[in-house]
N, CA, C and O atoms as a GROMACS GRO file, in nm:
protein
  184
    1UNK      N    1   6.884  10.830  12.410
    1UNK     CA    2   6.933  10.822  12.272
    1UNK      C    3   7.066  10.898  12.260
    1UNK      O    4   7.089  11.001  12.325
    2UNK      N    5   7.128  10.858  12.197
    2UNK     CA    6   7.277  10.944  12.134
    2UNK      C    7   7.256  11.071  12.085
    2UNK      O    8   7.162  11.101  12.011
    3UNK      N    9   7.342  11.147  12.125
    3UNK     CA   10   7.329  11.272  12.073
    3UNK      C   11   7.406  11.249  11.862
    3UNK      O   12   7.502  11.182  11.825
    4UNK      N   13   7.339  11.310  11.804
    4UNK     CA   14   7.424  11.364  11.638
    4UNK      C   15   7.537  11.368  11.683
    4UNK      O   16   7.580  11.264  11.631
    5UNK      N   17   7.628  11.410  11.746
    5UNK     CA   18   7.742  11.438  11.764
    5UNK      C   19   7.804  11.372  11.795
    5UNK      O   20   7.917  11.378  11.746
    6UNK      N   21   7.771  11.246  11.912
    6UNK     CA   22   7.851  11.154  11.954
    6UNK      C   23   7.814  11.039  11.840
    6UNK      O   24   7.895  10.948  11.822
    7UNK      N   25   7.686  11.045  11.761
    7UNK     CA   26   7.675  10.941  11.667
    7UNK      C   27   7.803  10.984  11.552
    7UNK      O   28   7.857  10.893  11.490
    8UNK      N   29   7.837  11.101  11.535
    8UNK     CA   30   7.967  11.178  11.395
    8UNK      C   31   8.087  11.067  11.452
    8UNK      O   32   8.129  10.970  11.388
    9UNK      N   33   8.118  11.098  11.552
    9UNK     CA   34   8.231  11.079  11.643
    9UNK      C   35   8.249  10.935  11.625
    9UNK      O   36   8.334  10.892  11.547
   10UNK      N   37   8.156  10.844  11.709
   10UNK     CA   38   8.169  10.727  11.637
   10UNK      C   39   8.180  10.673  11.532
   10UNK      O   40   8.246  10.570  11.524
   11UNK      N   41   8.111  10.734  11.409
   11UNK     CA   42   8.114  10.684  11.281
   11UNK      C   43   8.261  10.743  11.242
   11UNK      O   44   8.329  10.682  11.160
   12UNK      N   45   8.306  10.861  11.304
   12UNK     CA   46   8.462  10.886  11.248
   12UNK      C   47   8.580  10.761  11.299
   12UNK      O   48   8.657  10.694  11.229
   13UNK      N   49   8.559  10.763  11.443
   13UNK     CA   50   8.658  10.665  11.462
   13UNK      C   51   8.637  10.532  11.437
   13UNK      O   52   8.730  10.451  11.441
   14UNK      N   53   8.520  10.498  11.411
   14UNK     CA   54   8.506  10.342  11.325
   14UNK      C   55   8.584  10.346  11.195
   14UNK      O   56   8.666  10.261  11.158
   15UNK      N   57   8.550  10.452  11.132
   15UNK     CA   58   8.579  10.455  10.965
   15UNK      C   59   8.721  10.471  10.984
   15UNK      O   60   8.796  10.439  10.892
   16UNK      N   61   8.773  10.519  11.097
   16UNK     CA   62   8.949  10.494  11.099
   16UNK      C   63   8.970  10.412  11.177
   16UNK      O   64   9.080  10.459  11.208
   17UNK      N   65   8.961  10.326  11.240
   17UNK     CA   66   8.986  10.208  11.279
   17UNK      C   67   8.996  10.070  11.173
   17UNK      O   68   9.070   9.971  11.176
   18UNK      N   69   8.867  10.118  11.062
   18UNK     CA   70   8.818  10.015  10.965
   18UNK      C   71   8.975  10.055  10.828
   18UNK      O   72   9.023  10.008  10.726
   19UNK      N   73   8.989  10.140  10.900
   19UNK     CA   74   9.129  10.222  10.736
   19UNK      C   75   9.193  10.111  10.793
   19UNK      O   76   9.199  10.004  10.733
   20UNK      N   77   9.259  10.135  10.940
   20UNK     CA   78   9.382  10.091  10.987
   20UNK      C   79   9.369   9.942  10.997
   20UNK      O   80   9.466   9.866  10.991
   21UNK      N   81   9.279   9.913  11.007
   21UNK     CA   82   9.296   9.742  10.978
   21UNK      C   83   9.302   9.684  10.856
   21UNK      O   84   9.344   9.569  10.850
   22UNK      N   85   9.248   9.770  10.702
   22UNK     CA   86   9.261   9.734  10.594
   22UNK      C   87   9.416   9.736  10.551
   22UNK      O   88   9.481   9.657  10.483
   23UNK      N   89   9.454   9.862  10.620
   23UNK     CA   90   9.613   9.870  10.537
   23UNK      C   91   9.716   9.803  10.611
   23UNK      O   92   9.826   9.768  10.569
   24UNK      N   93   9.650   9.784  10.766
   24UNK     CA   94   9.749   9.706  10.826
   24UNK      C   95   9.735   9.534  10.816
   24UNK      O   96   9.799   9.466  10.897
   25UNK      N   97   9.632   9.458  10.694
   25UNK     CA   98   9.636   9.341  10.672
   25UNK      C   99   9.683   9.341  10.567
   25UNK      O  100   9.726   9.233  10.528
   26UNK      N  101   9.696   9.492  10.453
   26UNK     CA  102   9.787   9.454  10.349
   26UNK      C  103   9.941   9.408  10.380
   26UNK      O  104  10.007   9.307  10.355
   27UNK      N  105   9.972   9.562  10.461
   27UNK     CA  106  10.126   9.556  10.493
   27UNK      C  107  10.197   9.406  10.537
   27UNK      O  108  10.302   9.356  10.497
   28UNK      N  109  10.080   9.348  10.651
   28UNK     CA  110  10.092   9.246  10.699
   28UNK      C  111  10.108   9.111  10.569
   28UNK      O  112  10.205   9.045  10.532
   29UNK      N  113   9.974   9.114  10.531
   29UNK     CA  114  10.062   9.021  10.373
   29UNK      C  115  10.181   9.045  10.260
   29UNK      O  116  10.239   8.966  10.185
   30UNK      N  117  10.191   9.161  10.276
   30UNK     CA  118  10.288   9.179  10.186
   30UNK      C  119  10.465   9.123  10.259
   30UNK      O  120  10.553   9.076  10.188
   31UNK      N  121  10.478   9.146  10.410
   31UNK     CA  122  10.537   9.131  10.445
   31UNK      C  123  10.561   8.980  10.500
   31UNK      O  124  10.660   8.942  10.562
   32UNK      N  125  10.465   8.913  10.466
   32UNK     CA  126  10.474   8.740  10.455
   32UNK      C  127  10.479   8.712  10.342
   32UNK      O  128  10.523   8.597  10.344
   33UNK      N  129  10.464   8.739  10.243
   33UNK     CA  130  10.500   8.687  10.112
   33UNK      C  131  10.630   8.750  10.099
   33UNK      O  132  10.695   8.666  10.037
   34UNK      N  133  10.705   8.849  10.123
   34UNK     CA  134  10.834   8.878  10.144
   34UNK      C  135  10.918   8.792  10.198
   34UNK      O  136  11.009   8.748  10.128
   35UNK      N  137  10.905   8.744  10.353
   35UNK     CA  138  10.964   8.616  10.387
   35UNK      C  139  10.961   8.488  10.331
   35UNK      O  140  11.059   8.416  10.312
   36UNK      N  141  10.792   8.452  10.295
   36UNK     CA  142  10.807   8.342  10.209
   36UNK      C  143  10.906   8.363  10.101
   36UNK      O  144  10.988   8.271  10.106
   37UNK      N  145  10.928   8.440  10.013
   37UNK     CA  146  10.994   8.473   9.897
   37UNK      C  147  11.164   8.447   9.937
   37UNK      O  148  11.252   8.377   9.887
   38UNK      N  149  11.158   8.526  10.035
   38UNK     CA  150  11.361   8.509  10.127
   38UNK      C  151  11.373   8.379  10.136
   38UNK      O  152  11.471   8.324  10.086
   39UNK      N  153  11.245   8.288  10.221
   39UNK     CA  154  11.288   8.169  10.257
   39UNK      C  155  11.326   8.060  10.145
   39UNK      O  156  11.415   7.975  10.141
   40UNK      N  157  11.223   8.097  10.055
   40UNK     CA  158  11.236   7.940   9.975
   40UNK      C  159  11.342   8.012   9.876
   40UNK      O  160  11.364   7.923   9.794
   41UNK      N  161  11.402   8.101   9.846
   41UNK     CA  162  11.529   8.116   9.753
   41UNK      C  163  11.649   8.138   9.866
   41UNK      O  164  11.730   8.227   9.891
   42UNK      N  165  11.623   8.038   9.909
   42UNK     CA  166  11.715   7.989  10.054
   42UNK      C  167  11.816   8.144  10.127
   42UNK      O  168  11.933   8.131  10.163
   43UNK      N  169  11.768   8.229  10.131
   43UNK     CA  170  11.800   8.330  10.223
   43UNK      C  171  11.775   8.303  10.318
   43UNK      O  172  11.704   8.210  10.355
   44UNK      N  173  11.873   8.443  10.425
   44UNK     CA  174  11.874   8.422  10.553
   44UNK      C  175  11.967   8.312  10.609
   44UNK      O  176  12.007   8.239  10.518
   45UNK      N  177  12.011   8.280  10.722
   45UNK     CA  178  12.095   8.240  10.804
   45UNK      C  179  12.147   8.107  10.774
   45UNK      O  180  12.091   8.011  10.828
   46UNK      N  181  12.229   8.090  10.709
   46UNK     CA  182  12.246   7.882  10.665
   46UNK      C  183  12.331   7.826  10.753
   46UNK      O  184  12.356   7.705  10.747
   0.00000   0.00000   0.00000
């Protein structure tokens, strides 16, 4: 069986793994609706 301690450990780095994928699918949409937004008000390279 797992020791308490290595069960803390895991539940810490899940619960930050689980952060970093929440904020890194915001950033990630925010930063495609940014391009969408450039593209269709015809920005960028003509």
């Amino acid at each position: 069986m797992a020791e308490h301690q290595d069960m803390t450990q895991a539940n810490n780095t899940f619960s930050a793994f689980t952060t970093l994928m929440k904020w890194g699918t915001i950033v990630s949409v925010i930063a495609g609706l940014l391009v969408i937004l450039i593209i269709s008000h015809g920005g960028g390279a003509k």
